[in-house]
N, C-alpha and C positions, 0 to 999 in steps of 0.2 A: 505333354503336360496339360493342353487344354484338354486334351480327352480324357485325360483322369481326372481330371476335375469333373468334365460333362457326366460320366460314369457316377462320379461321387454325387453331383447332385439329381441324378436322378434315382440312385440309392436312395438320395432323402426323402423326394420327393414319394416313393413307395413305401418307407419307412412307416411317414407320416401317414401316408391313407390309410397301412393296416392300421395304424395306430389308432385310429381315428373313428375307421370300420369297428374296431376293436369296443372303442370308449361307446361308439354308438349302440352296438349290441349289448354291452354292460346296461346302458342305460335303459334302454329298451327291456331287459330282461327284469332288471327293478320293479319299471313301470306296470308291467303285465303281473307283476306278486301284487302291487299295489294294486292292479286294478280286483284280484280273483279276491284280496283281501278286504276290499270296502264293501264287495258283492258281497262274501259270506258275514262281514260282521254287520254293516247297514242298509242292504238292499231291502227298496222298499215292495219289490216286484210280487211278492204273496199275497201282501195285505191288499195290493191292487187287482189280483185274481180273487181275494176275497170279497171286496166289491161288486167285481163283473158275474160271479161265480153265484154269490147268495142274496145280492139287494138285489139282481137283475134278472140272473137265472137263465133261462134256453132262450134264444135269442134267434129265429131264424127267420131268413131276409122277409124282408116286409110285415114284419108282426109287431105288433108292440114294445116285445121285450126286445127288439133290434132296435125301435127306435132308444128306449130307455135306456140301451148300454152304448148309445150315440154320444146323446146328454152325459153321461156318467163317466164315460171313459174322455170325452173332450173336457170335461170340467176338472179333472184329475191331471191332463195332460196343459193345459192352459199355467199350471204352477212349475211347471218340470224347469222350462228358461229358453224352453226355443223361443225362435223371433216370431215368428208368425204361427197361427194355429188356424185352421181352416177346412169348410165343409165340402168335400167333393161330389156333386150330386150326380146319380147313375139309377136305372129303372130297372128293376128286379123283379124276376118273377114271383105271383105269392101264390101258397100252396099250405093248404089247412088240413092238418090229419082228422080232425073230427073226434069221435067217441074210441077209443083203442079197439083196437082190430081184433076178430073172435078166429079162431081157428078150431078145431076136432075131425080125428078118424071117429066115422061114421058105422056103427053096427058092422064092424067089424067080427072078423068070424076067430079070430085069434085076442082079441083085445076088447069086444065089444067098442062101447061109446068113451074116446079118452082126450082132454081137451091138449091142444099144441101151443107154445109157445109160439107167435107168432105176432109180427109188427108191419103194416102197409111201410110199403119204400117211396122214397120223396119222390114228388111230381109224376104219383100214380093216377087213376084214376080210382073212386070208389068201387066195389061193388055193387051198389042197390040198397035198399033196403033189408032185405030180404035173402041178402047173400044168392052166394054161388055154392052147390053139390054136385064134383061130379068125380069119376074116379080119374087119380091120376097116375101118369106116364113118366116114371126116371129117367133121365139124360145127365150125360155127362159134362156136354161140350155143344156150341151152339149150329157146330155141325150137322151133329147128330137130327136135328131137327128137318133140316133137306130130305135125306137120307130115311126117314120113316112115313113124312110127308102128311097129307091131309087124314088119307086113310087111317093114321093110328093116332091122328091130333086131334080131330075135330071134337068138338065136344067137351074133349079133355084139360084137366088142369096139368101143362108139364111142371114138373117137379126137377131143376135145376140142382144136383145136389154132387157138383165138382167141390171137393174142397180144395182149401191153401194148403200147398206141400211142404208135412212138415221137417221138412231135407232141408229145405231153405232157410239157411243163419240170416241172412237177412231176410226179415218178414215181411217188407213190403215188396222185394221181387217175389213172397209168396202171394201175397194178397194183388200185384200186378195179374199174376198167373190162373187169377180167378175169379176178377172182379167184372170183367167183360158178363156173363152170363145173369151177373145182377144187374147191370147198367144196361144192354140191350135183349136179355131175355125175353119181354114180355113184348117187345116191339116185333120179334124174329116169330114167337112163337105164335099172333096174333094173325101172322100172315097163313097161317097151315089150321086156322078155326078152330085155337085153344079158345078157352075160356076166360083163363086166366095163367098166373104161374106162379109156384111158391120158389124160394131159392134157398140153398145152405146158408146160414148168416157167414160174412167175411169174417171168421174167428183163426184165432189160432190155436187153440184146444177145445177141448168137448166142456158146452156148459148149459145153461135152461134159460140162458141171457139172447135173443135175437135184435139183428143191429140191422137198424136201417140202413139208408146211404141214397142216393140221387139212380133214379133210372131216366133214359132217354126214347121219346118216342117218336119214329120221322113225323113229318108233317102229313103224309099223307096215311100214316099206319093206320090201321083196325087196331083199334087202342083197346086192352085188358087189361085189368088190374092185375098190379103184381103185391105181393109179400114176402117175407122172409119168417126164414124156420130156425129157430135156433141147434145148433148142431146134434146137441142131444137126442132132437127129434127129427134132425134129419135122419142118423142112423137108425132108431128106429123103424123111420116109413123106408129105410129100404129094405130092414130086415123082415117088417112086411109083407113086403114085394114079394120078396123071395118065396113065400109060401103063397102068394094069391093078389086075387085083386083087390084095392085100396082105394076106398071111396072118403072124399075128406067134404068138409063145409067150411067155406072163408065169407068171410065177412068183413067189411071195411069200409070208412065212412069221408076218406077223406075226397076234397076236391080242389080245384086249381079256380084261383081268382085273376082279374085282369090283373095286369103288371102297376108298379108302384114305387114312385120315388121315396129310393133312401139315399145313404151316403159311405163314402169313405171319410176317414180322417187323417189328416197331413198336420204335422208338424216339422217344422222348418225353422236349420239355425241354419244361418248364410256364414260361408265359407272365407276365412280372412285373406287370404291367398290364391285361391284357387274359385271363388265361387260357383264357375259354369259346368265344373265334376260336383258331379254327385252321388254320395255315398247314398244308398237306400236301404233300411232295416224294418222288417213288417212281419205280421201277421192277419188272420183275416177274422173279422169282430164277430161274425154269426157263425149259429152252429147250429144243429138241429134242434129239433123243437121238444128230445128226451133226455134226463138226465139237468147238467149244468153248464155243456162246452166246457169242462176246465182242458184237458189235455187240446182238445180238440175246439179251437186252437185258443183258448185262453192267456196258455202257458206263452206262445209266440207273441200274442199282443203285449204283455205285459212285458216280457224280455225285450221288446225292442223298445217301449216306451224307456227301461230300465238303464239304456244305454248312454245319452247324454248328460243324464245325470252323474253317473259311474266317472265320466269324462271329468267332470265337473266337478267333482270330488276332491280331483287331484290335479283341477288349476290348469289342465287342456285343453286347450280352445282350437275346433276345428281348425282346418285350413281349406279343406273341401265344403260345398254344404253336407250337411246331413238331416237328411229326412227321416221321420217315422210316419209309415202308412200302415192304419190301420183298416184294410180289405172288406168289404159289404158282398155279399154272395157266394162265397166261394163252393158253399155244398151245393148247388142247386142253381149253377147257371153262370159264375166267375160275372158276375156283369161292373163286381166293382173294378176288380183289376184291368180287363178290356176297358173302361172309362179311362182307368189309368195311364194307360199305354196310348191309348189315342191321344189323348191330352198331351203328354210327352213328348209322341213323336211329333203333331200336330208345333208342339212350341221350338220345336228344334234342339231339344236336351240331348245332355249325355250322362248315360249312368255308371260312371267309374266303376261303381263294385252296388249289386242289392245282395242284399241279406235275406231270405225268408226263413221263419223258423214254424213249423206246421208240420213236425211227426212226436210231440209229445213233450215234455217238460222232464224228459229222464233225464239221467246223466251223459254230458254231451261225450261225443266219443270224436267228431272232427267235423266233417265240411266236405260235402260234394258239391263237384266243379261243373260248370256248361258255356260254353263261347261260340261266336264262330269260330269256323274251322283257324280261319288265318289268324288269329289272334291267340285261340287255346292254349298252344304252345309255353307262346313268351309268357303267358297267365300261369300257367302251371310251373315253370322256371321260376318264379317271384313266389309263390307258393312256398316250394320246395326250397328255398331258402330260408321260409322261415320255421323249416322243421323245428330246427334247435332250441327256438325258444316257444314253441306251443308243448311239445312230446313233451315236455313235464308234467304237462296236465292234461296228459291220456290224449291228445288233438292229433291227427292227421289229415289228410288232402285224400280225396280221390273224383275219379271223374264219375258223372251221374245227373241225373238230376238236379233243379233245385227249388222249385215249388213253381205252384201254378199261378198264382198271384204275380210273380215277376217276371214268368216265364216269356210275355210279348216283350218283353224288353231287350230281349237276347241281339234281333237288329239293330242296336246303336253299339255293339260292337265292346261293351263293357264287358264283365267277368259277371256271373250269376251263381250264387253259394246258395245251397240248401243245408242248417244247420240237422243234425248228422246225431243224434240221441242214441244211448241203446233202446232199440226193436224191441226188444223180446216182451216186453207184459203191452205193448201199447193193443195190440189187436184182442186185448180184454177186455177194453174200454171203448174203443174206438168205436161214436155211432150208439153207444147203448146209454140205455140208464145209469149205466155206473161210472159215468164221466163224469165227476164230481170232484169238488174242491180234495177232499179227502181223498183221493188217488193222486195229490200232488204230491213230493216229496219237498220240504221250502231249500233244504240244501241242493237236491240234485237242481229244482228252478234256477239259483243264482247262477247256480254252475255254470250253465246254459248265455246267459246272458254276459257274464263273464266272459265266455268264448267268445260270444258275436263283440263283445266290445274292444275283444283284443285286437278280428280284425280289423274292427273298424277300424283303432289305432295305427297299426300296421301299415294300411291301404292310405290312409289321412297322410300321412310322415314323410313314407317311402312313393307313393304310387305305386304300378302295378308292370312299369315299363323299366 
Protein backbone atom coordinates (compact mmCIF):
# COMPACT_ATOMS: atom_id res chain seq x y z
CA UNK A 1 0.00 0.00 0.00
CA UNK A 2 2.70 2.44 0.75
CA UNK A 3 4.16 1.91 -2.50
CA UNK A 4 1.15 2.75 -4.27
CA UNK A 5 0.81 5.49 -2.86
CA UNK A 6 4.65 6.52 -3.37
CA UNK A 7 3.91 5.66 -7.07
CA UNK A 8 0.77 7.90 -6.92
CA UNK A 9 2.49 10.77 -5.59
CA UNK A 10 5.04 10.79 -7.62
CA UNK A 11 2.65 10.50 -10.65
CA UNK A 12 1.60 13.93 -9.35
CA UNK A 13 4.38 15.21 -8.75
CA UNK A 14 5.20 14.64 -12.84
CA UNK A 15 1.84 15.46 -13.55
CA UNK A 16 2.23 18.88 -12.11
CA UNK A 17 5.64 19.74 -13.62
CA UNK A 18 4.29 18.93 -17.21
CA UNK A 19 1.45 20.85 -16.20
CA UNK A 20 3.38 23.54 -15.30
CA UNK A 21 6.20 23.23 -18.11
CA UNK A 22 2.95 23.22 -20.08
CA UNK A 23 1.24 26.73 -18.64
CA UNK A 24 4.97 28.12 -18.86
CA UNK A 25 5.30 27.59 -22.57
CA UNK A 26 1.63 28.97 -23.14
CA UNK A 27 2.71 31.78 -21.42
CA UNK A 28 5.90 32.33 -22.90
CA UNK A 29 4.46 31.90 -26.40
CA UNK A 30 1.82 34.84 -25.57
CA UNK A 31 4.55 36.94 -24.37
CA UNK A 32 6.79 36.62 -27.56
CA UNK A 33 3.17 37.57 -30.00
CA UNK A 34 3.15 40.32 -27.56
CA UNK A 35 6.38 41.20 -27.76
CA UNK A 36 6.73 40.84 -32.33
CA UNK A 37 3.26 42.86 -31.76
CA UNK A 38 4.36 46.28 -29.98
CA UNK A 39 7.59 46.01 -32.29
CA UNK A 40 5.50 45.99 -35.50
CA UNK A 41 2.61 48.39 -34.26
CA UNK A 42 4.93 51.02 -31.76
CA UNK A 43 8.56 50.50 -32.38
CA UNK A 44 10.38 53.45 -32.25
CA UNK A 45 13.65 51.91 -33.82
CA UNK A 46 13.31 53.80 -37.42
CA UNK A 47 12.63 56.98 -36.41
CA UNK A 48 15.91 56.49 -34.36
CA UNK A 49 17.84 55.34 -37.51
CA UNK A 50 16.45 58.36 -38.85
CA UNK A 51 18.12 60.41 -36.56
CA UNK A 52 21.54 58.66 -36.64
CA UNK A 53 21.08 58.22 -40.42
CA UNK A 54 20.05 62.08 -41.70
CA UNK A 55 20.78 64.73 -38.71
CA UNK A 56 24.18 62.90 -38.41
CA UNK A 57 25.03 60.99 -41.39
CA UNK A 58 28.71 58.98 -41.98
CA UNK A 59 30.10 58.79 -38.83
CA UNK A 60 33.67 57.22 -38.98
CA UNK A 61 35.76 56.89 -35.75
CA UNK A 62 37.33 59.91 -34.80
CA UNK A 63 35.52 62.47 -37.19
CA UNK A 64 33.01 64.58 -36.25
CA UNK A 65 30.16 62.93 -37.33
CA UNK A 66 31.09 60.08 -34.64
CA UNK A 67 31.47 62.42 -32.32
CA UNK A 68 27.91 64.04 -33.12
CA UNK A 69 25.99 60.54 -33.29
CA UNK A 70 27.86 60.16 -29.51
CA UNK A 71 25.65 63.26 -28.34
CA UNK A 72 22.66 62.10 -30.43
CA UNK A 73 22.25 58.63 -29.90
CA UNK A 74 23.16 59.04 -25.79
CA UNK A 75 20.54 61.73 -25.66
CA UNK A 76 17.95 59.48 -27.30
CA UNK A 77 19.05 56.64 -25.11
CA UNK A 78 19.08 58.62 -21.65
CA UNK A 79 14.84 58.56 -22.10
CA UNK A 80 14.61 54.84 -22.96
CA UNK A 81 14.59 53.78 -18.59
CA UNK A 82 17.79 52.16 -18.15
CA UNK A 83 19.49 52.87 -14.73
CA UNK A 84 22.55 54.28 -15.71
CA UNK A 85 23.81 55.60 -19.16
CA UNK A 86 27.46 56.24 -19.55
CA UNK A 87 30.56 57.05 -21.75
CA UNK A 88 33.18 54.49 -22.38
CA UNK A 89 36.22 56.08 -23.45
CA UNK A 90 38.75 54.18 -26.08
CA UNK A 91 41.55 55.60 -28.63
CA UNK A 92 40.82 55.06 -32.28
CA UNK A 93 42.58 55.49 -35.02
CA UNK A 94 41.69 58.57 -37.58
CA UNK A 95 41.83 58.18 -41.08
CA UNK A 96 40.62 61.14 -43.63
CA UNK A 97 39.77 60.00 -47.26
CA UNK A 98 40.32 63.50 -48.59
CA UNK A 99 39.11 64.68 -52.17
CA UNK A 100 37.27 61.20 -53.82
CA UNK A 101 39.69 59.17 -55.56
CA UNK A 102 40.24 59.46 -59.61
CA UNK A 103 40.86 56.26 -61.43
CA UNK A 104 41.05 55.78 -65.80
CA UNK A 105 42.51 53.18 -68.29
CA UNK A 106 45.04 55.00 -69.93
CA UNK A 107 45.38 55.46 -73.94
CA UNK A 108 44.37 52.31 -74.20
CA UNK A 109 44.57 50.68 -77.60
CA UNK A 110 41.13 48.93 -77.50
CA UNK A 111 39.21 51.60 -75.39
CA UNK A 112 41.41 54.64 -75.58
CA UNK A 113 41.13 57.05 -72.41
CA UNK A 114 37.87 55.73 -70.07
CA UNK A 115 37.39 56.80 -66.40
CA UNK A 116 36.91 53.62 -63.54
CA UNK A 117 34.89 53.72 -60.80
CA UNK A 118 37.05 53.67 -58.11
CA UNK A 119 37.16 54.51 -54.03
CA UNK A 120 40.56 54.60 -51.71
CA UNK A 121 40.16 51.69 -48.92
CA UNK A 122 40.25 52.66 -45.15
CA UNK A 123 43.58 53.33 -43.51
CA UNK A 124 45.22 53.43 -46.97
CA UNK A 125 47.76 55.54 -47.72
CA UNK A 126 47.36 58.47 -50.46
CA UNK A 127 48.92 58.53 -53.46
CA UNK A 128 50.65 61.87 -53.94
CA UNK A 129 49.49 64.53 -55.65
CA UNK A 130 49.99 63.70 -58.80
CA UNK A 131 48.95 60.07 -58.77
CA UNK A 132 50.25 56.94 -59.69
CA UNK A 133 50.53 55.48 -63.86
CA UNK A 134 51.47 52.30 -64.45
CA UNK A 135 50.33 49.05 -66.14
CA UNK A 136 48.78 46.71 -64.18
CA UNK A 137 49.19 42.73 -63.35
CA UNK A 138 45.82 40.44 -62.58
CA UNK A 139 45.87 37.94 -59.72
CA UNK A 140 43.60 35.97 -58.23
CA UNK A 141 44.75 34.97 -54.94
CA UNK A 142 47.35 36.57 -52.67
CA UNK A 143 49.40 33.54 -53.41
CA UNK A 144 49.78 34.08 -56.62
CA UNK A 145 51.93 37.05 -55.64
CA UNK A 146 55.18 34.79 -54.29
CA UNK A 147 54.87 32.83 -57.20
CA UNK A 148 55.42 35.80 -60.00
CA UNK A 149 57.56 37.70 -57.54
CA UNK A 150 59.46 41.09 -58.04
CA UNK A 151 60.24 40.33 -61.69
CA UNK A 152 56.58 40.70 -62.84
CA UNK A 153 55.54 43.28 -59.71
CA UNK A 154 57.74 45.77 -59.58
CA UNK A 155 56.70 48.88 -60.77
CA UNK A 156 53.46 47.52 -61.25
CA UNK A 157 49.98 48.17 -60.05
CA UNK A 158 48.52 44.43 -59.09
CA UNK A 159 44.93 44.33 -59.79
CA UNK A 160 43.28 41.87 -57.10
CA UNK A 161 40.14 40.85 -59.04
CA UNK A 162 38.93 37.36 -57.11
CA UNK A 163 35.36 37.76 -56.76
CA UNK A 164 32.73 36.44 -53.98
CA UNK A 165 31.45 33.14 -55.15
CA UNK A 166 28.23 33.47 -56.41
CA UNK A 167 27.33 29.46 -55.21
CA UNK A 168 27.49 30.74 -51.82
CA UNK A 169 23.65 31.08 -50.29
CA UNK A 170 25.08 32.66 -47.61
CA UNK A 171 26.88 35.74 -48.65
CA UNK A 172 29.06 36.34 -46.02
CA UNK A 173 30.84 32.89 -46.28
CA UNK A 174 31.04 34.43 -49.85
CA UNK A 175 32.46 37.73 -48.94
CA UNK A 176 34.70 35.62 -46.08
CA UNK A 177 36.24 33.85 -49.38
CA UNK A 178 37.41 37.14 -50.57
CA UNK A 179 37.83 39.71 -48.48
CA UNK A 180 41.58 38.68 -47.48
CA UNK A 181 42.94 40.17 -50.78
CA UNK A 182 41.20 43.73 -49.92
CA UNK A 183 42.42 43.73 -46.28
CA UNK A 184 46.00 42.50 -46.79
CA UNK A 185 46.65 42.98 -50.61
CA UNK A 186 48.44 45.98 -50.60
CA UNK A 187 50.66 45.12 -47.59
CA UNK A 188 51.61 41.50 -49.67
CA UNK A 189 51.86 43.26 -52.78
CA UNK A 190 54.28 46.14 -51.45
CA UNK A 191 56.70 43.63 -50.47
CA UNK A 192 57.41 42.34 -54.34
CA UNK A 193 57.79 46.58 -55.56
CA UNK A 194 54.03 47.05 -56.63
CA UNK A 195 53.08 50.46 -56.70
CA UNK A 196 50.12 50.11 -55.62
CA UNK A 197 46.77 47.85 -55.90
CA UNK A 198 43.40 48.17 -57.17
CA UNK A 199 40.92 45.20 -55.86
CA UNK A 200 37.24 43.83 -57.12
CA UNK A 201 34.88 45.66 -54.75
CA UNK A 202 33.39 42.88 -52.03
CA UNK A 203 29.89 42.90 -54.22
CA UNK A 204 27.71 40.31 -54.71
CA UNK A 205 26.63 41.23 -58.30
CA UNK A 206 27.85 43.22 -61.27
CA UNK A 207 27.22 47.05 -60.55
CA UNK A 208 29.27 50.80 -61.19
CA UNK A 209 28.84 51.01 -57.24
CA UNK A 210 32.73 50.47 -55.51
CA UNK A 211 32.81 49.70 -51.75
CA UNK A 212 35.35 50.53 -49.47
CA UNK A 213 36.25 48.55 -46.34
CA UNK A 214 39.43 48.50 -43.82
CA UNK A 215 42.86 47.32 -45.27
CA UNK A 216 45.78 46.29 -42.94
CA UNK A 217 49.44 47.23 -43.17
CA UNK A 218 52.35 45.39 -41.00
CA UNK A 219 54.17 47.72 -39.02
CA UNK A 220 57.18 47.19 -40.82
CA UNK A 221 55.43 47.02 -44.57
CA UNK A 222 56.55 49.24 -47.77
CA UNK A 223 53.17 50.87 -47.57
CA UNK A 224 51.03 51.44 -51.19
CA UNK A 225 48.13 52.75 -51.64
CA UNK A 226 45.25 50.60 -52.28
CA UNK A 227 41.70 51.19 -54.01
CA UNK A 228 38.86 49.49 -55.16
CA UNK A 229 37.17 48.92 -58.56
CA UNK A 230 33.74 48.41 -58.80
CA UNK A 231 32.84 45.12 -60.34
CA UNK A 232 31.73 46.35 -63.61
CA UNK A 233 35.12 47.46 -64.06
CA UNK A 234 36.76 44.95 -62.82
CA UNK A 235 35.55 42.68 -65.62
CA UNK A 236 36.27 44.85 -67.98
CA UNK A 237 40.04 45.47 -67.08
CA UNK A 238 40.27 41.81 -67.36
CA UNK A 239 38.65 41.59 -70.54
CA UNK A 240 41.28 43.94 -71.34
CA UNK A 241 43.84 41.92 -70.38
CA UNK A 242 42.99 39.61 -72.36
CA UNK A 243 43.88 41.25 -75.51
CA UNK A 244 47.02 43.31 -74.16
CA UNK A 245 48.65 45.41 -71.82
CA UNK A 246 46.75 47.78 -69.49
CA UNK A 247 47.92 50.83 -68.33
CA UNK A 248 45.68 52.65 -65.55
CA UNK A 249 46.23 56.13 -63.47
CA UNK A 250 45.00 56.20 -59.66
CA UNK A 251 44.84 58.92 -57.83
CA UNK A 252 43.87 59.32 -54.01
CA UNK A 253 44.07 61.89 -51.37
CA UNK A 254 43.58 60.35 -48.24
CA UNK A 255 45.75 60.09 -45.02
CA UNK A 256 46.00 58.61 -41.49
CA UNK A 257 45.99 61.07 -38.56
CA UNK A 258 47.52 60.36 -34.87
CA UNK A 259 44.88 58.42 -32.82
CA UNK A 260 42.11 60.00 -30.89
CA UNK A 261 39.73 59.66 -28.00
CA UNK A 262 36.20 58.60 -28.62
CA UNK A 263 33.63 56.52 -26.98
CA UNK A 264 31.49 53.69 -26.59
CA UNK A 265 27.97 53.85 -25.18
CA UNK A 266 26.49 51.64 -22.29
CA UNK A 267 23.34 51.56 -20.97
CA UNK A 268 22.45 49.69 -18.02
CA UNK A 269 19.36 48.40 -16.14
CA UNK A 270 20.51 46.19 -13.07
CA UNK A 271 19.10 42.94 -12.83
CA UNK A 272 16.34 42.29 -10.01
CA UNK A 273 17.38 38.73 -9.36
CA UNK A 274 20.36 37.99 -10.79
CA UNK A 275 22.39 41.09 -11.15
CA UNK A 276 26.19 39.67 -11.70
CA UNK A 277 24.75 37.92 -15.31
CA UNK A 278 24.63 39.87 -17.85
CA UNK A 279 22.58 39.87 -20.78
CA UNK A 280 24.52 42.10 -23.52
CA UNK A 281 22.82 43.56 -26.85
CA UNK A 282 24.91 45.91 -29.30
CA UNK A 283 25.82 47.41 -32.24
CA UNK A 284 28.67 49.33 -33.45
CA UNK A 285 27.99 53.44 -33.72
CA UNK A 286 30.51 54.20 -36.73
CA UNK A 287 30.62 53.43 -40.15
CA UNK A 288 32.53 54.71 -43.01
CA UNK A 289 32.84 57.91 -43.97
CA UNK A 290 30.25 57.23 -47.67
CA UNK A 291 26.82 56.90 -47.88
CA UNK A 292 24.78 56.95 -44.20
CA UNK A 293 25.83 53.71 -42.21
CA UNK A 294 22.07 52.90 -42.05
CA UNK A 295 22.56 48.92 -42.70
CA UNK A 296 25.89 49.01 -41.66
CA UNK A 297 25.50 49.13 -38.58
CA UNK A 298 22.61 51.55 -37.92
CA UNK A 299 20.08 49.11 -38.17
CA UNK A 300 22.06 46.85 -34.98
CA UNK A 301 22.39 50.05 -32.79
CA UNK A 302 19.07 51.05 -32.96
CA UNK A 303 17.58 47.44 -32.46
CA UNK A 304 19.38 46.86 -29.40
CA UNK A 305 18.57 50.29 -28.04
CA UNK A 306 14.89 48.99 -29.17
CA UNK A 307 15.00 46.25 -26.81
CA UNK A 308 14.15 47.35 -23.11
CA UNK A 309 11.84 49.38 -24.08
CA UNK A 310 9.84 46.36 -25.98
CA UNK A 311 10.36 44.75 -22.35
CA UNK A 312 8.87 47.61 -20.88
CA UNK A 313 5.97 47.76 -22.93
CA UNK A 314 4.65 44.76 -21.39
CA UNK A 315 5.56 45.29 -17.69
CA UNK A 316 9.02 42.95 -17.73
CA UNK A 317 11.38 43.89 -15.58
CA UNK A 318 14.69 42.16 -16.12
CA UNK A 319 16.04 39.66 -13.62
CA UNK A 320 19.56 39.75 -15.26
CA UNK A 321 21.13 43.06 -16.04
CA UNK A 322 20.83 44.06 -19.45
CA UNK A 323 23.10 46.21 -21.11
CA UNK A 324 23.05 48.08 -24.52
CA UNK A 325 26.58 48.92 -26.06
CA UNK A 326 26.70 50.98 -28.48
CA UNK A 327 30.54 49.94 -30.38
CA UNK A 328 33.10 53.06 -31.44
CA UNK A 329 35.64 51.57 -34.21
CA UNK A 330 34.45 48.66 -35.42
CA UNK A 331 35.47 49.28 -39.38
CA UNK A 332 38.88 50.33 -38.86
CA UNK A 333 40.46 49.02 -35.92
CA UNK A 334 37.60 47.32 -33.14
CA UNK A 335 39.26 49.54 -30.43
CA UNK A 336 35.84 50.23 -28.99
CA UNK A 337 34.99 46.57 -28.38
CA UNK A 338 38.67 45.57 -27.13
CA UNK A 339 38.13 48.68 -24.57
CA UNK A 340 35.06 46.59 -23.87
CA UNK A 341 36.31 43.36 -23.21
CA UNK A 342 39.39 44.65 -21.08
CA UNK A 343 37.24 46.54 -18.85
CA UNK A 344 35.13 43.40 -18.33
CA UNK A 345 37.26 40.99 -17.85
CA UNK A 346 39.68 43.52 -15.91
CA UNK A 347 36.08 43.93 -13.32
CA UNK A 348 35.47 40.25 -13.16
CA UNK A 349 32.12 40.03 -15.18
CA UNK A 350 30.19 37.40 -16.65
CA UNK A 351 28.28 37.56 -19.76
CA UNK A 352 25.32 35.26 -19.66
CA UNK A 353 24.25 35.58 -23.29
CA UNK A 354 25.66 39.13 -25.78
CA UNK A 355 23.56 39.82 -28.71
CA UNK A 356 25.43 41.56 -31.68
CA UNK A 357 23.43 42.46 -34.56
CA UNK A 358 25.85 43.98 -37.62
CA UNK A 359 24.74 42.11 -40.98
CA UNK A 360 21.92 44.39 -42.05
CA UNK A 361 18.49 45.33 -40.82
CA UNK A 362 16.62 42.65 -43.28
CA UNK A 363 14.39 40.26 -42.32
CA UNK A 364 15.77 38.22 -39.31
CA UNK A 365 15.87 34.55 -40.26
CA UNK A 366 17.57 33.22 -36.57
CA UNK A 367 20.80 33.31 -34.60
CA UNK A 368 24.41 31.98 -34.90
CA UNK A 369 25.87 30.46 -31.99
CA UNK A 370 29.77 30.53 -30.56
CA UNK A 371 31.01 29.18 -26.95
CA UNK A 372 33.63 27.50 -25.60
CA UNK A 373 34.12 24.31 -26.37
CA UNK A 374 32.90 22.90 -22.76
CA UNK A 375 30.02 24.94 -22.65
CA UNK A 376 28.55 24.93 -26.42
CA UNK A 377 26.90 21.89 -26.01
CA UNK A 378 24.60 22.59 -22.97
CA UNK A 379 24.09 26.20 -24.94
CA UNK A 380 22.99 24.73 -27.88
CA UNK A 381 20.52 22.17 -25.79
CA UNK A 382 18.64 25.34 -24.10
CA UNK A 383 18.50 26.73 -27.66
CA UNK A 384 17.01 23.97 -29.38
CA UNK A 385 14.47 23.88 -26.91
CA UNK A 386 13.16 26.87 -27.64
CA UNK A 387 12.70 25.98 -31.24
CA UNK A 388 8.86 25.76 -30.74
CA UNK A 389 8.24 29.04 -29.87
CA UNK A 390 10.74 31.05 -32.21
CA UNK A 391 10.00 28.69 -35.77
CA UNK A 392 6.79 30.70 -36.02
CA UNK A 393 8.59 33.67 -36.81
CA UNK A 394 11.03 32.18 -39.48
CA UNK A 395 13.90 31.91 -36.29
CA UNK A 396 16.46 29.21 -35.87
CA UNK A 397 19.85 28.37 -34.00
CA UNK A 398 22.84 27.39 -35.83
CA UNK A 399 26.40 27.45 -34.97
CA UNK A 400 28.81 30.36 -36.52
CA UNK A 401 29.96 33.33 -35.71
CA UNK A 402 28.62 36.16 -33.80
CA UNK A 403 30.07 39.52 -34.46
CA UNK A 404 33.28 41.16 -33.66
CA UNK A 405 32.26 43.67 -31.26
CA UNK A 406 31.54 40.80 -28.73
CA UNK A 407 33.65 38.33 -30.00
CA UNK A 408 36.54 38.93 -26.74
CA UNK A 409 34.00 38.06 -24.57
CA UNK A 410 33.71 34.40 -25.70
CA UNK A 411 36.37 33.65 -22.44
CA UNK A 412 33.89 34.30 -19.54
CA UNK A 413 32.38 31.30 -20.80
CA UNK A 414 28.73 32.85 -21.75
CA UNK A 415 27.02 32.02 -25.08
CA UNK A 416 27.65 34.66 -28.01
CA UNK A 417 24.68 35.14 -30.77
CA UNK A 418 25.25 36.94 -34.01
CA UNK A 419 21.57 38.08 -35.03
CA UNK A 420 21.20 36.13 -38.55
CA UNK A 421 19.30 38.58 -41.32
CA UNK A 422 18.61 37.40 -44.76
CA UNK A 423 22.09 37.92 -46.87
CA UNK A 424 21.06 38.25 -50.17
CA UNK A 425 20.78 42.19 -50.96
CA UNK A 426 23.20 43.35 -47.89
CA UNK A 427 26.47 43.04 -50.20
CA UNK A 428 24.56 45.91 -52.28
CA UNK A 429 25.01 48.20 -49.76
CA UNK A 430 27.62 47.11 -47.79
CA UNK A 431 30.63 49.77 -47.61
CA UNK A 432 28.99 52.11 -50.47
CA UNK A 433 27.21 55.11 -51.03
CA UNK A 434 24.01 53.44 -51.12
CA UNK A 435 23.88 52.63 -47.38
CA UNK A 436 21.12 54.92 -46.67
CA UNK A 437 18.20 55.31 -44.58
CA UNK A 438 16.10 54.44 -47.76
CA UNK A 439 17.60 50.77 -48.09
CA UNK A 440 15.92 50.22 -44.72
CA UNK A 441 12.73 48.25 -44.76
CA UNK A 442 10.87 49.96 -41.10
CA UNK A 443 8.92 46.35 -40.87
CA UNK A 444 11.74 44.05 -41.72
CA UNK A 445 13.84 46.59 -38.82
CA UNK A 446 11.31 45.81 -36.09
CA UNK A 447 11.42 42.26 -37.13
CA UNK A 448 14.85 42.19 -36.08
CA UNK A 449 14.70 43.62 -32.91
CA UNK A 450 11.79 41.61 -31.94
CA UNK A 451 14.01 38.63 -32.45
CA UNK A 452 16.86 39.84 -30.17
CA UNK A 453 14.12 40.73 -27.52
CA UNK A 454 12.78 37.42 -27.52
CA UNK A 455 16.07 36.10 -26.70
CA UNK A 456 16.75 38.32 -24.54
CA UNK A 457 13.37 37.30 -22.75
CA UNK A 458 14.08 33.64 -22.97
CA UNK A 459 17.73 33.87 -21.64
CA UNK A 460 16.33 36.65 -18.51
CA UNK A 461 13.55 33.82 -17.30
CA UNK A 462 14.98 30.52 -18.06
CA UNK A 463 18.99 30.97 -18.16
CA UNK A 464 20.87 29.01 -20.39
CA UNK A 465 21.76 25.98 -17.97
Amino acid sequence: MTRVVGYIFLLLIFFCGALSAQNDRREDAFMIKDLFDEALSDGKAYDWLRVLTKEVGPRLAGSPGAAAAVTHMKQIIDTLGFDTVYLQPCVAPRWERGDPAVGRVVNNNQIGTQDLNVIALGNSIGTGPMGITAEIVEVHSLDTLEQLGSAELEGKIVFFNRPMDPRQLNTFSAYGGAVDQRVFGANEAGKYGAVATLVRSMASGLNDVPHTGTMIYAEDARKIPGLAVSTNDADMLSRLLQQGSVRVHLRSNCRNLPPIETYNIIAEKTGSTYPDEIILVGGHLDSWDIGEGAHDDGTGCVQSMQVLPLLQALDYRPQRTLRCVLFMNEENGLAGGKAYWAASNEAGEFHLLAIESDRGGFTPQGFTAEAEDEVFADYLRKLDSWLPLVEPYGLTFSSGGSGADISGLKSQGGLLLGLKPDSQRYFDYHHTAADRLEAVNPRELMLGAAAMTTLVYLTDKYGLR
